[in-house]
N, C-alpha and C positions, 0 to 999 in steps of 0.2 A: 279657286275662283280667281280669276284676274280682271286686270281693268275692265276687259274686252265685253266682261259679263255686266256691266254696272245699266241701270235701266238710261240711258240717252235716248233721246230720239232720235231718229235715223233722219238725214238729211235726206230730200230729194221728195217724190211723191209716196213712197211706202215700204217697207220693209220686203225683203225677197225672203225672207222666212215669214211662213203668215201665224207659225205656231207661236212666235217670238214680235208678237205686237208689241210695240213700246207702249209704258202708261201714257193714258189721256188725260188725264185732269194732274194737279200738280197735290192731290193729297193721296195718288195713283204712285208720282214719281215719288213720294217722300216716303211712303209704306213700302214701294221696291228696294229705295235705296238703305233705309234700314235692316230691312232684312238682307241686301247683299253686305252690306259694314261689316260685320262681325267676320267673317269669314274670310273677306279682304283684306282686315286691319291681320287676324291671326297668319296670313300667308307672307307676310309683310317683314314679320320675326324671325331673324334666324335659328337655324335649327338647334343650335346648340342654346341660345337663349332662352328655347320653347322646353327643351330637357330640362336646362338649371329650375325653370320657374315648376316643373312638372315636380322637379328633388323637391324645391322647395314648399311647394303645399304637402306632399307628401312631410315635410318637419312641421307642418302647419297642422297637421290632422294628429300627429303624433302629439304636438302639442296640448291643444283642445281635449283630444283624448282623455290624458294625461291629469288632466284639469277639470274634465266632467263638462264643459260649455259646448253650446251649437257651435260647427264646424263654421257655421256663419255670422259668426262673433265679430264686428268690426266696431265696438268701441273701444275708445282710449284706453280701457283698462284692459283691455281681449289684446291691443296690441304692444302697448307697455309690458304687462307682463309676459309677452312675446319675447318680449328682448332681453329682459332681465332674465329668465327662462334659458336663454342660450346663453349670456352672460356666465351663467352658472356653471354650464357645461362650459366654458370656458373657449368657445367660441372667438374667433379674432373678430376686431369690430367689423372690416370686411365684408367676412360670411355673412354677420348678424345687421348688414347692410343690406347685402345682395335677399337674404330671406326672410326680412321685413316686404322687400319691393314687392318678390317673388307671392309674397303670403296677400298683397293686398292686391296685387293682378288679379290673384286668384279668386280673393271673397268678391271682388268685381267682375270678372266671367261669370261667377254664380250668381249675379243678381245682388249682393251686399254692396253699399255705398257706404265706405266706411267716410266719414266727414276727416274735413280736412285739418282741425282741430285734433281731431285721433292719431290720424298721419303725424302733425308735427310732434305731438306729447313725445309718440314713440322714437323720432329725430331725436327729440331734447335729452330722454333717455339714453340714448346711442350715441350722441355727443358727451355726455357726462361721463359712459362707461369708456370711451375714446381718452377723455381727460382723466380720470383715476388711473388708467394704465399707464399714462405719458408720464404722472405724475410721481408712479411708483419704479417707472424705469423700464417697465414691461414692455415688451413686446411680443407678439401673436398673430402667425398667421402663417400661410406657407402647406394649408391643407392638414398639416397634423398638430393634434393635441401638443399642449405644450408641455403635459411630461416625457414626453416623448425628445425634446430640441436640447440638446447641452454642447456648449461649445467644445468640451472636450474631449467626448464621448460619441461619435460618430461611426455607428455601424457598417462596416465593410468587409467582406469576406477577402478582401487582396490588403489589406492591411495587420500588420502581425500584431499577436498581442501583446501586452503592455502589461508591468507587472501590477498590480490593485494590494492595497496597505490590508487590507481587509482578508482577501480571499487568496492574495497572491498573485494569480493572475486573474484576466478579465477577456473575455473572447475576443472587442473588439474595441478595447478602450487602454 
């Protein structure tokens, strides 16, 4: 849908589509213009933004799953334990930024109004879990699991091996 389709009223004496009458009364144009909203605000999104937030209810349902709670869970504790939840899986605060946003778009498309009390709890979480890492020295993020990142140990098929105290050698380290 685009602007073009939004209910206005057509300047002049009448519309040259007559199937496409604009509303007459203004509680005509406020029930058109809701029903066109939705559709406009969603074209509005970029495409790859409309995928991240699709990944991310998708870890939102796995979640709740997970958990046994309605998929439509939007209290402080449905989203706090969201984030502690990825926390664990050891998630960069990042990700577990981007799939909080992602998760409460989504219980909002569905109808859920998670309050905005719930929203910050889960912030306040995500800040905390931002400062325990800082605090530890840690950092995370860059797409892969952190047992995966060692500074000296960086996998590469055009790099030779290196001998290992342990085994001798080591394929790529």
């Amino acid at each position: 849908m685009t602007h073009e389709k939004l209910p206005y009223r057509e300047s002049g004496s009448g519309s040259s589509d007559p199937q496409r009458r604009p509303p007459a009364t203004p509680e005509e144009i406020l029930a058109a213009l809701d029903v066109a909203v939705h559709e406009y605000v969603r074209t509005q999104r970029p495409a790859n933004t409309q995928r991240a937030y699709a990944t991310d209810w998708k870890v939102w349902t796995r979640y709740v799953t997970e958990l046994g709670i309605p998929e439509d869970s939007a209290t402080a504790g449905a989203l706090v334990g969201f984030v502690v939840w990825l926390e664990r899986q050891e998630a960069a605060p990042t990700t577990v930024d981007r799939r909080l946003a992602g998760a409460v778009v989504g219980l909002r498309q569905r109808g859920a109004k998670p309050l905005k009390a719930a929203t910050e709890a889960a912030r306040a979480a995500l800040n905390g879990y931002r400062r325990r890492l800082t605090g530890a020295g840690e950092k995370r993020g860059r797409g892969r699991p952190r047992r995966w990142r060692s500074s000296t140990c960086v996998p590469s098929p055009l790099r030779a091996p290196r001998p290992s105290p342990a085994s001798g050698t080591a394929p790529w380290c």
